[in-house]
C-alpha atoms as an extended CHARMM CRD file, in Angstrom:
* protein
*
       111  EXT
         1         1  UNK       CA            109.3410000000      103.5660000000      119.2530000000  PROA      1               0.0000000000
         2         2  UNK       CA            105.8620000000      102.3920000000      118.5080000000  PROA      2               0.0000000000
         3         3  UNK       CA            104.2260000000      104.1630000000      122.2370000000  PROA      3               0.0000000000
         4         4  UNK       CA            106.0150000000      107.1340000000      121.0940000000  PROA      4               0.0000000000
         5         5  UNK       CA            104.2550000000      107.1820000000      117.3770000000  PROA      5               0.0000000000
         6         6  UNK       CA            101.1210000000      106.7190000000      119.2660000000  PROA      6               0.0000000000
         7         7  UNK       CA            101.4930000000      109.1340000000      121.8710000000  PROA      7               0.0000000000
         8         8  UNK       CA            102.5780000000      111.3450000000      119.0360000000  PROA      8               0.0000000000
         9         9  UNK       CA             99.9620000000      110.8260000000      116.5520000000  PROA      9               0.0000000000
        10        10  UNK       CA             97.1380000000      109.4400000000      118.2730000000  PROA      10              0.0000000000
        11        11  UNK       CA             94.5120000000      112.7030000000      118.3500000000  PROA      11              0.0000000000
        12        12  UNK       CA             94.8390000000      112.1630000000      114.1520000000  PROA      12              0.0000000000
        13        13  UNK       CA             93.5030000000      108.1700000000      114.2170000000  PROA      13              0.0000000000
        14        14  UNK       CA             90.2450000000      107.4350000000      112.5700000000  PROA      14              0.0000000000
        15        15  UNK       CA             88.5050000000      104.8480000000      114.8060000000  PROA      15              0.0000000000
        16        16  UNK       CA             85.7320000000      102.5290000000      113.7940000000  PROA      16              0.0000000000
        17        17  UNK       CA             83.8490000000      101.1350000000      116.3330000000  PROA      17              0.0000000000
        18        18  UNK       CA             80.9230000000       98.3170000000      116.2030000000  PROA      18              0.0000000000
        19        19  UNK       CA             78.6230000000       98.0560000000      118.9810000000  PROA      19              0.0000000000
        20        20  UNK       CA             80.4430000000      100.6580000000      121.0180000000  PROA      20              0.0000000000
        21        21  UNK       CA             83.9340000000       98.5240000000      121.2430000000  PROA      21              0.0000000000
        22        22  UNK       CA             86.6290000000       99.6540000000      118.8730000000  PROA      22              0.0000000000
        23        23  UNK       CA             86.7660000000       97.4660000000      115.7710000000  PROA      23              0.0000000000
        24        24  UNK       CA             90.3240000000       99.0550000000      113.7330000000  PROA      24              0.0000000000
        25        25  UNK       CA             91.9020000000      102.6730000000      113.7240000000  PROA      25              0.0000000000
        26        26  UNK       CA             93.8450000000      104.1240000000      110.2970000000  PROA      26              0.0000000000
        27        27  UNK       CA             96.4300000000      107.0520000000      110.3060000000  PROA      27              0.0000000000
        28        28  UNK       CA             97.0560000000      109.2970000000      107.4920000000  PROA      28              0.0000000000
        29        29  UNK       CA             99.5120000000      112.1090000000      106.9750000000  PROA      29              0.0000000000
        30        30  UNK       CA             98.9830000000      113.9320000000      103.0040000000  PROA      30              0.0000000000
        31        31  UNK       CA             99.2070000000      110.7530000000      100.8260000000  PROA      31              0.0000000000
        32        32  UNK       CA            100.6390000000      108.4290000000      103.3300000000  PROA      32              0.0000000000
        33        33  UNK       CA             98.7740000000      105.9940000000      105.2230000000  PROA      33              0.0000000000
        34        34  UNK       CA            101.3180000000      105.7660000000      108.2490000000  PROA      34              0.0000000000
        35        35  UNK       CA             98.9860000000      103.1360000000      110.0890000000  PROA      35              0.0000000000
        36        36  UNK       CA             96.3460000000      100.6900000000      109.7330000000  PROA      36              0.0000000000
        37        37  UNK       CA             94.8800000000       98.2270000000      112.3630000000  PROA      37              0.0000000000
        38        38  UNK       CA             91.9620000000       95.4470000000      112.5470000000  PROA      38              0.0000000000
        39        39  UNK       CA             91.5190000000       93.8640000000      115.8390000000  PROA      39              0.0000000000
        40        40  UNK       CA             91.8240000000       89.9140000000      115.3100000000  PROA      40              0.0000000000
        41        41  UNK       CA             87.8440000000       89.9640000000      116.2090000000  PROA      41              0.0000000000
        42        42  UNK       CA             86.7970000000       92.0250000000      113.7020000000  PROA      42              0.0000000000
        43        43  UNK       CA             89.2950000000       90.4690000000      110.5940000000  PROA      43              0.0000000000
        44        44  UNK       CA             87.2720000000       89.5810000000      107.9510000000  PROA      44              0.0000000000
        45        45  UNK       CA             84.6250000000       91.5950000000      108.2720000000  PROA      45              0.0000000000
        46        46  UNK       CA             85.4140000000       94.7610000000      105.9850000000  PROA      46              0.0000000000
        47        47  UNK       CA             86.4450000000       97.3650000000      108.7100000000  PROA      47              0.0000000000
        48        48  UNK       CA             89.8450000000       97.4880000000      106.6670000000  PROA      48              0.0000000000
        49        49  UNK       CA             87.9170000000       98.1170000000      103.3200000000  PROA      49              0.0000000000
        50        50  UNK       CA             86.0800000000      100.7300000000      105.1730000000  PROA      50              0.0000000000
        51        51  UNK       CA             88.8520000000      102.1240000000      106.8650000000  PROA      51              0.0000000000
        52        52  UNK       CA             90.9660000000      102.3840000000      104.0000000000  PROA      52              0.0000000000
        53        53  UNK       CA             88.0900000000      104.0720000000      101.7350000000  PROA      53              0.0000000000
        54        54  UNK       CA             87.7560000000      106.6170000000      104.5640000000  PROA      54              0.0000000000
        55        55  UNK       CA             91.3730000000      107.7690000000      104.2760000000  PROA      55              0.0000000000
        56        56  UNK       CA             91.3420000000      107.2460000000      100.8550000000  PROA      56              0.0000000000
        57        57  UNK       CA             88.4540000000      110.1480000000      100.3230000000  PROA      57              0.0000000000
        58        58  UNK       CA             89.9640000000      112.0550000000      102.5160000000  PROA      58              0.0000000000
        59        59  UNK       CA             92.7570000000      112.2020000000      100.3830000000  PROA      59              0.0000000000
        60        60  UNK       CA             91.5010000000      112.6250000000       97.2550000000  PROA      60              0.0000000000
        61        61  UNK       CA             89.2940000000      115.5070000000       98.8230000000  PROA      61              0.0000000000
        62        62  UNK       CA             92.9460000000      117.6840000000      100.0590000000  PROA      62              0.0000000000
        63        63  UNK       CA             93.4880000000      117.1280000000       96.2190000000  PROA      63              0.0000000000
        64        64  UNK       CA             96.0690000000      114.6600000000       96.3150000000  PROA      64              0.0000000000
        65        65  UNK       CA             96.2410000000      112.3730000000       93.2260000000  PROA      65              0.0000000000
        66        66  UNK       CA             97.3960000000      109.0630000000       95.2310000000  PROA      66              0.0000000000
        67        67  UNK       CA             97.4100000000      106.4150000000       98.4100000000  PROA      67              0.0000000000
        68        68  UNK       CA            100.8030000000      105.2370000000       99.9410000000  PROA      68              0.0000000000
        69        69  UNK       CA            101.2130000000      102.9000000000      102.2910000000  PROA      69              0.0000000000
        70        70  UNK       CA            103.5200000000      100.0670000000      103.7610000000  PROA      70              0.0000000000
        71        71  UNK       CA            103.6370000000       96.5260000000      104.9710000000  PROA      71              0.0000000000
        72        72  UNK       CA            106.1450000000       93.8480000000      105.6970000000  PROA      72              0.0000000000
        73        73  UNK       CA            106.6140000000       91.0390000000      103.2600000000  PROA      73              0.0000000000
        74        74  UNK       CA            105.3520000000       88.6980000000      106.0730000000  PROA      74              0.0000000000
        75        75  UNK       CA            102.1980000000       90.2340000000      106.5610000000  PROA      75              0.0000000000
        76        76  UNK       CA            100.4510000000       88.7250000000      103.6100000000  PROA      76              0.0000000000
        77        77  UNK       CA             97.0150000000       89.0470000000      104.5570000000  PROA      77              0.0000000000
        78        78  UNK       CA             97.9820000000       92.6570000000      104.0360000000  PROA      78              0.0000000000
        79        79  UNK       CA             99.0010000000       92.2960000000      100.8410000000  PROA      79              0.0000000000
        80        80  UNK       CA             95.6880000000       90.9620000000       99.8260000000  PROA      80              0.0000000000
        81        81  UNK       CA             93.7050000000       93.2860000000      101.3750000000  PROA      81              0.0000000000
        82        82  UNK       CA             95.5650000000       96.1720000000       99.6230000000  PROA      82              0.0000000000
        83        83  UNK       CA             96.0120000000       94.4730000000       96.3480000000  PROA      83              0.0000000000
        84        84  UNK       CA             92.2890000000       93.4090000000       96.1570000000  PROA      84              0.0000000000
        85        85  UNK       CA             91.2800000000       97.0780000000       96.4800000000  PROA      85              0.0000000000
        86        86  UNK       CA             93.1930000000       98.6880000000       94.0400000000  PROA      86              0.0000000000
        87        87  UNK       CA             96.9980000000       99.1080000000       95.6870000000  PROA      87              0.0000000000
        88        88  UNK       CA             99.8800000000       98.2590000000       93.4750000000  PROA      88              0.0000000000
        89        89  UNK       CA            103.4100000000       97.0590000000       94.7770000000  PROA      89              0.0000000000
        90        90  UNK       CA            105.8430000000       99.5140000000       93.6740000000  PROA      90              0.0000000000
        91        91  UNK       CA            109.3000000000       98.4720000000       95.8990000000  PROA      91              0.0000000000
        92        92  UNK       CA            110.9110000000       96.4600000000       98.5360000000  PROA      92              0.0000000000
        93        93  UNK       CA            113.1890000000       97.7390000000      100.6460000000  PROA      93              0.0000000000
        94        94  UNK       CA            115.0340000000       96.9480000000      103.8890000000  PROA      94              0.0000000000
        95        95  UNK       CA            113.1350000000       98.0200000000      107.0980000000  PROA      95              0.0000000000
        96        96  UNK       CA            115.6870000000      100.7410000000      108.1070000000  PROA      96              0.0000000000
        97        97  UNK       CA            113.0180000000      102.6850000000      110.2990000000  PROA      97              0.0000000000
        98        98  UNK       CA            112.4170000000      100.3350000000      112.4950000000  PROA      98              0.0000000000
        99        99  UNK       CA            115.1650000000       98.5470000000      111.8630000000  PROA      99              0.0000000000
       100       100  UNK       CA            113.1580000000       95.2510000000      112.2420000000  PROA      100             0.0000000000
       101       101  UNK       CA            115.5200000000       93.4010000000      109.4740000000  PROA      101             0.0000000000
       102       102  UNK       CA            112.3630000000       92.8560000000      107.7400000000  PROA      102             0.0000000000
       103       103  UNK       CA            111.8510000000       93.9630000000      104.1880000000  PROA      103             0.0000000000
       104       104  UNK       CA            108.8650000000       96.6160000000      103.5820000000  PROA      104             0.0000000000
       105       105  UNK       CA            106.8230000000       96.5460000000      100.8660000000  PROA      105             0.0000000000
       106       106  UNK       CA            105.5640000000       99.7470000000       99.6320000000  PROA      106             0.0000000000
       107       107  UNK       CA            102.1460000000      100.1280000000       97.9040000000  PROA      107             0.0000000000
       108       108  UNK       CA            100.3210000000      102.7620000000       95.8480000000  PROA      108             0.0000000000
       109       109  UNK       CA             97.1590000000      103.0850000000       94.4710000000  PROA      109             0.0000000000
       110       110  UNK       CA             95.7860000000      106.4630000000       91.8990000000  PROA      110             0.0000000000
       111       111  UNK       CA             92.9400000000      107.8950000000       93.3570000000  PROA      111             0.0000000000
């Protein structure tokens, strides 16, 4: 499921890249960030803020008035990240997309 969202989706990632190797990519469709990825190398050193300010100003600029996105209640990390810039939790619900029996926690944040 995942190599078909990428093959799918992949010409719409925003990549950052830091001495020519790529750093993290983020995925937006209208308010929705589908996707956002750090490599383990570059954790810790802001890509996600930047990445996530990025789509966020992109967003606000196609005059939409929020930011979703999604994470697992595992990934905490996540949480912080999102939480410490603004994101609010809003719900928890079963992972029924990927049916992952995870729970997904859904996050917005006013732009």
């Amino acid at each position: 499921m995942g190599g078909r969202y990428v093959d799918r989706s992949w010409p719409e990632f925003a990549v950052a890249e830091i001495d020519g190797e790529v750093a993290g990519l983020i995925h937006w469709r209208a308010d929705f960030i589908e996707a956002l990825h750090v490599m383990a190398s570059r954790q810790g050193q802001g890509v996600g803020r930047q990445l996530l300010s990025h789509a966020e100003q992109a967003i606000g600029t196609a005059g939409l008035a929020q930011a979703r996105l999604e994470t697992d209640t595992f990934n905490l990390p996540a949480q912080a990240l999102y939480k410490a810039v603004g994101y609010v939790e809003k719900n928890r619900y079963p992972d029924d997309e990927w049916d992952s029996g995870f729970t997904t926690v859904l996050f917005e944040k006013r732009l």
